[in-house]
Each structure stands twice: as structure tokens, then as C-alpha cells.
C-alpha positions, -999 to 999 in steps of 0.1 A, spaced: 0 0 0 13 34 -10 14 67 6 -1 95 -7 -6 130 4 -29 145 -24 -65 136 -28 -81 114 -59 -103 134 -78 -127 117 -104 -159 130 -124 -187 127 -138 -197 89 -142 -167 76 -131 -158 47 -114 -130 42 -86 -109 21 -66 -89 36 -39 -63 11 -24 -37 32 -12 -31 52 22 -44 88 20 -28 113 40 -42 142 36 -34 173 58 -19 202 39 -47 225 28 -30 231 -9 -52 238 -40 -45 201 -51 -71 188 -19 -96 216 -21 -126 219 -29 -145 252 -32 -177 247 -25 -202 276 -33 -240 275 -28 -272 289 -22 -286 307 12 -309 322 25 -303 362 33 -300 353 71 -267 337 64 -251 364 36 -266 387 19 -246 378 -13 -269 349 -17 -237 324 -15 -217 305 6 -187 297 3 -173 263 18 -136 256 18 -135 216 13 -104 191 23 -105 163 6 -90 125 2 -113 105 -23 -144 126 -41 -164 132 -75 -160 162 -86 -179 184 -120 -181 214 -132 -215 230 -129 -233 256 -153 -226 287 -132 -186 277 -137 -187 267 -98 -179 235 -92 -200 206 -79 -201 169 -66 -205 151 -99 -236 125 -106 -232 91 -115 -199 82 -98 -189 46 -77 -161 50 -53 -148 18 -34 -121 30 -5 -103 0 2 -69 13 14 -70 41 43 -78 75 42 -70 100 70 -77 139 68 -66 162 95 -81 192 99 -56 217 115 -39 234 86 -73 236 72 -84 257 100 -53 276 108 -49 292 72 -86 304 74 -79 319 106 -43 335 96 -42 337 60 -64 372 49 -65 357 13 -83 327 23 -121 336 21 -145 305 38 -184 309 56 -172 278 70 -147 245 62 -155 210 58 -134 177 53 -151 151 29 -132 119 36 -155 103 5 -182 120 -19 -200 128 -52 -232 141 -64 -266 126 -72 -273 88 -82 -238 80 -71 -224 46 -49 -199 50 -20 -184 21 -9 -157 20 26 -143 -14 32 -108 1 46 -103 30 71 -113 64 73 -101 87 97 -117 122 109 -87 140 128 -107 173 141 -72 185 159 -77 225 160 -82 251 183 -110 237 205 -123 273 207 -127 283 171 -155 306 160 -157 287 125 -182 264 113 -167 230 111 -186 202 94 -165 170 99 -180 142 72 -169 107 65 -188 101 38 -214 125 22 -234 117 -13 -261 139 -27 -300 123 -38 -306 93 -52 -274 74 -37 -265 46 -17 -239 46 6 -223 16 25 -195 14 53 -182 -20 57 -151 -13 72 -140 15 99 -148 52 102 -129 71 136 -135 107 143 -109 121 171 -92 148 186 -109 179 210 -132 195 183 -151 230 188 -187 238 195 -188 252 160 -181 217 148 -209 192 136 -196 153 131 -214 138 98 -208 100 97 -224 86 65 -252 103 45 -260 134 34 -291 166 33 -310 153 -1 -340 129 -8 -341 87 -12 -306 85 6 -299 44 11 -273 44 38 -259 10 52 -236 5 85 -223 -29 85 -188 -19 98 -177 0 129 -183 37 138 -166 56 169 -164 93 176 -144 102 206 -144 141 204 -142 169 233 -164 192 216 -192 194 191 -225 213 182 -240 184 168 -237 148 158 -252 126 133 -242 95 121 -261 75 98 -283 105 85 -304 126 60 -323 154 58 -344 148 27 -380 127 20 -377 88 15 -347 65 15 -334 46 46 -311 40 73 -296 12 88 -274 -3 111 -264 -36 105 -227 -31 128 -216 -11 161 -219 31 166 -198 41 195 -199 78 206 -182 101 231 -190 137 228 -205 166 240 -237 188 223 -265 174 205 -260 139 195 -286 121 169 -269 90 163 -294 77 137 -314 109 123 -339 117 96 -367 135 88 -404 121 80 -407 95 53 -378 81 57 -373 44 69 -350 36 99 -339 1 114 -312 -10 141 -303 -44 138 -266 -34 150 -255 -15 182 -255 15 191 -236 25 224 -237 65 232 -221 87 259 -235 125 266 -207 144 281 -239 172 285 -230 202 275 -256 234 275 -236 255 244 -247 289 251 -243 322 221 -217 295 200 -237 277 179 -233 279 137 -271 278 131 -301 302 142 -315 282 178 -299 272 213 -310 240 223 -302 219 256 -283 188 251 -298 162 237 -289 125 230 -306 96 216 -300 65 193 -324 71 170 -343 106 158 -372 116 135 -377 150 126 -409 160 110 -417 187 84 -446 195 66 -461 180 32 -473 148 11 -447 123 25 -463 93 46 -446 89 78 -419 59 77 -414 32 106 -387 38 129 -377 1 145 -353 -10 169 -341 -49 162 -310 -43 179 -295 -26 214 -296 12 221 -279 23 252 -278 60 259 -257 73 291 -261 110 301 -230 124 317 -243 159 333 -226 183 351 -228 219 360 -222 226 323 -254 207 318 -280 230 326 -313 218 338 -331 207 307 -306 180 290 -326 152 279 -316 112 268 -337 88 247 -336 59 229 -356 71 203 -370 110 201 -396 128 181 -395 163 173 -424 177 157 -425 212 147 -460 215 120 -485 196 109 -492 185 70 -503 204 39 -539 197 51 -529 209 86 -537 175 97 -508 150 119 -503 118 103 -495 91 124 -462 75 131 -449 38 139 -426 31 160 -413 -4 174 -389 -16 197 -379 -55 189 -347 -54 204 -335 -34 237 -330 2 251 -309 13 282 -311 46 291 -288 59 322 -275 89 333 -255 108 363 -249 143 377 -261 161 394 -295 164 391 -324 144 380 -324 149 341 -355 139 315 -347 103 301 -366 79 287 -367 47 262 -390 75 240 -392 111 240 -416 134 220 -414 170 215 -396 175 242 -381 208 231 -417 225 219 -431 256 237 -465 251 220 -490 221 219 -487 198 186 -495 162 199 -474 136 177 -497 109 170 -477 76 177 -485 42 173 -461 22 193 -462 -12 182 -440 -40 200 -419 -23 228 -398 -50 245 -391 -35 279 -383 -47 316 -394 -8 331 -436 0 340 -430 38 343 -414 63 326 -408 41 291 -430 71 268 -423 104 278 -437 138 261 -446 173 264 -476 168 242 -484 134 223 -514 110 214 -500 76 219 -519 44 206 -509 19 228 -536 -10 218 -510 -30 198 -480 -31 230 -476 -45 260 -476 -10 279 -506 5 300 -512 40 312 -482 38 339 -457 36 312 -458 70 297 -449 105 314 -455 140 307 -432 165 318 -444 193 340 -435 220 315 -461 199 293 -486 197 322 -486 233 336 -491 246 300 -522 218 298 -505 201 267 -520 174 249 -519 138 264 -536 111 250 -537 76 255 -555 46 230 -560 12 242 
């Protein structure tokens, strides 16, 4: 296997083996990508951003605007090793004045619509700069745009102290019918992040699944498995997360402040024609919440969580299924007595907007405390649980939130 310290760009409808060992850690022109998109006037009033992009194996066209693009129609198969470190990245934005960036990502693999990503070696995430940096930071393993599958058989690390600007992408990307596949091993071992998603996407359809082992150590909000509505998610694998709680107050890169959060698997609804997907557990989910006085008083753990923000184009909620075949463990210490749960709905609403749930097989040894909400209509006539098993929170029952419960 040889060592190389540039990155392997292909294009358009290519097709690529990597077997060699990627080192990739000097921010030169020959690993970049410049990334320029869209956004909306709250981020720049230019009507672009502009990402800085270090690379080690991607797809890459040029686009009808003269900007380049991920390019379409690509395979990649990484079967060698490929490490990029973040540092000089970081430190030329910050000292070089020519060096113009919104914010800098690493792509370890990626390409553009209706593409294949394959890992069966080693990729390595080394986010090793200044723990306090201002700048946006996304961290991604493996990224694809719509219509692509992506599969990790082999091993994906992300390491080193991180920021609170920094958000750790495992395998996915933010597009519709994204087929992501774990069969490998994931770990993140990181001092500081904003957010953290691992098997994800943020577009309709597709699905998720772990077939091998998610291990996580980091601090923010962590969504180990996350999508939005429509979008099918199993666990067959494991999925092993610890919360070091962390309430990150006025240094966030987007437009809320949110507790901390952690959970193995997440659904995130928005509004429109897409049928709600079921979410289901085959596997183990353990979630431990570390808190502290950093922690504030509203950091919450679950295995699974529901956030819920509006209801349909016909202003109706449609209802979601949700199934728990395997196991769930969730801990925590601090202290104080923080919201956990094996399920958590809208936990972080203000208003009432009842998620209608059915919860389907939930194998569980607890009577109380297994469902927790704000606001929620839970159909429980297909589980073993009765009424004892589900909780609303105070906030949800001075504000006389919806509560529900179908037999």
C-alpha cells in the first residue's frame, strides 16, 4: 500500500478504486474543494456561501454557473486508508487574509446525485484544532447527494478535542431517497461538538440502517441515527452512546440554542405529502447522560426522540410507527435528576402539537417512565404498555399540553 498526500479526484460517471493510504493534511489547491451555494439572506446577503473543502477520495464536475459541484453518476470503493486532518485547514482560514470561507469541511469520500460510495478500509476524521474556534466546522466521513446509496463495511474514527462550532457527519447526506448501510464500525471520541449525526439525511424517502456497532463520546446534541419524516430507519446493530452534557450557550453555527440532547435514534418532522416511515429498533440502544454543571437543567436522553415542529399540507398530523424488537438502556449521572426515557416526543416545543404515535411491540423490563412527552397521542392497543408507562413533563402539564392515550 502506498502513501499519498494529495487527494483522488474523479468526475462525472466515473468509477474508482482507492487502495492506497491517504494522508491528507496540507490544505494546498490540489485537496480543495470550493464549494459555493445557495442561502438564504439570514446567512449572507450575497446569496452564497462559500465552503472551503479538504479532501481524500471525491467526485467532482463542473456545474453551469462555472462553480464546481459533486459530480452525478460516480462509484467509489475505498479500500486502502484514508485520514484527513483538519488543523492546517483551520489555521490558514484563521491567519491567512486571502483565504475567504463561511465555514470548512473535510469530505473523507463524496459525489453528487445517483452515485455509490463504498468504505471497506479505514477512514479517519482527525478534528485536531483550536477547541475554541468561531468557525463552522462540518467533519464528514462520507457524504453523497439524492438518489445514492452509501455503504461502510469497514472502519470510520472521528478524534481529537473538536469545537462547538463543529458538527460530526458519519455517512449520508441533506437530499431525498438516501440508502445508507452501516455494516462496519463507527466511533467518535471528540471533546467538543455542536451536533452529531451518524447514519443521516435530511431529505423525503430513502433509509437508514445499522447492520454493525456506533460508538460515541462527545458533547452537544447527538442524533446517532437521524432523519426526517418518510424516511425508513432500522437497528439491527449496536448503538452504544455517551452525553458528556454540554448546554452551548451564544456558540452555535445555526439560528436556535438548544439543551443537550442525546438519543439512538431521531425523527424530525416537516410539513407535506410524505407518509410517515417506521422507525424500528431490532437491535441494542444504550444511551448514558453524563451531566454536570455545564449541563444546565433541561438536558434530555432517549432511545428514540420525536421532534415535531408542524402539521401536513392539510394541517392534519399523520400518524407514526414506532417499534422496539430489540433493547434500550437509558442511564444517566450528575447532578440532578435529568428527563430520560426509552422514547421522548417534543420534548423541546413551547407550543402544543400532539405527535400521534403508534407504538407497536416495545420490549421492555421498566412499568414507568418508558414514553415520555410534552404533548403526544400515543396508541398503545398493539404493545404491552398500559397507562403507567408514559410520562408528561411538567412543563407539558402546567401549559395543559396534549396527552392522550388509545388502548
Amino acid at each position: 500500500m502506498s502513501t499519498l498526500n494529495h487527494t483522488i479526484f474523479i468526475g462525472q460517471g466515473a468509477y474508482a478504486v482507492n487502495g492506497d493510504n491517504l494522508e491528507i493534511s496540507e490544505s494546498r489547491r490540489e485537496n480543495l474543494f470550493i464549494y459555493r451555494y445557495l442561502a438564504g439572506a439570514q446567512f449572507n446577503s450575497s446569496g452564497k456561501l462559500q465552503n472551503n473543502v479538504l479532501c481524500g477520495f471525491v467526485a467532482l464536475t463542473e456545474g453551469d454557473d462555472g462553480d464546481m459541484k459533486l459530480a452525478p453518476n460516480a462509484v467509489l470503493i475505498n479500500k486502502g486508508v484514508i485520514t484527513l486532518k483538519m488543523k492546517d485547514l483551520y489555521d490558514k482560514s484563521v491567519n491567512d487574509k486571502s483565504v475567504k470561507a463561511d465555514a470548512l469541511r473535510a469530505y473523507a469520500m463524496a459525489a453528487g446525485e445517483n452515485s455509490v460510495l463504498i468504505n471497506e478500509g479505514v477512514i479517519n476524521i482527525c478534528m485536531d484544532y483550536d477547541k475554541d474556534s468561531e468557525t463552522t466546522m462540518y467533519c464528514c466521513a462520507m457524504w453523497a447527494e439524492a438518489n445514492s446509496m452509501l455503504i461502510n463495511r469497514g472502519e470510520i474514527h472521528f478524534y481529537g478535542n473538536g469545537s462547538y462550532q463543529s458538527l460530526v457527519r458519519g455517512v449520508g447526506g441533506v437530499a431525498n431517497n438516501m440508502h445508507v448501510v452501516n455494516e462496519g464500525v463507527i466511533t467518535v471520541d471528540v471533546e467538543r461538538a455542536f451536533q452529531t449525526r451518524i447514519l443521516h439525511s435530511a431529505g423525503f424517502g430513502g433509509s437508514l440502517i445499522n447492520k454493525g456497532k456506533i460508538k460515541i463520546d462527545v458533547s452537544g446534541r447527538i442524533m446517532t441515527m437521524g432523519s426526517v419524516t418518510g424516511t425508513t430507519m432500522i437497528n439491527e446493530g449496536e448503538i452504544d452512546v455517551i452525553s458528556r452534557a454540554t448546554l452551548i450557550n451564544g456558540k452555535i453555527p445555526y439560528l436556535f440554542n438548544f439543551p443537550p440532547m442525546a438519543t439512538g435514534m431521531y425523527e424530525h418532522f416537516r410539513p407535506g405529502k410524505m407518509l410517515p416511515a417506521p422507525v424500528v429498533n431490532k437491535g441494542t440502544i444504550k444511551v448514558h447522560l453524563v451531566g454536570s454543571e455545564k449541563s444546565g437543567s433541561e438536558a434530555i436522553a432517549f432511545g428514540f426522540y420525536y421532534q415535531m415542529e408542524n402539521k401536513d399540507e392539510n394541517n392534519e398530523t399523520p400518524v407514526r410507527y414506532v417499534s422496539n424488537e430489540g433493547t434500550v438502556e437509558v442511564t444517566q449521572e450528575g447532578p440532578q435528576k435529568y428527563i430520560t426515557a426509552e422514547l421522548g416526543v417534543n420534548m423541546q416545543l413551547g407550543f402544543d402539537n400532539p405527535v400521534k404515535m403508534k407504538v407497536l411491540n416495545w420490549n421492555t423490563n421498566k412499568k414507568t417512565n418508558v414514553l415520555a412527552c410534552r404533548s403526544a397521542e400515543f396508541d398503545l392497543s398493539e404493545s404491552n404498555l398500559n397507562d403507567e408507562a408514559v410520562c408528561q413533563t411538567e412543563f407539558g402539564k402546567q401549559n395543559g399540553m396534549t396527552i392522550n392515550l388509545i388502548h
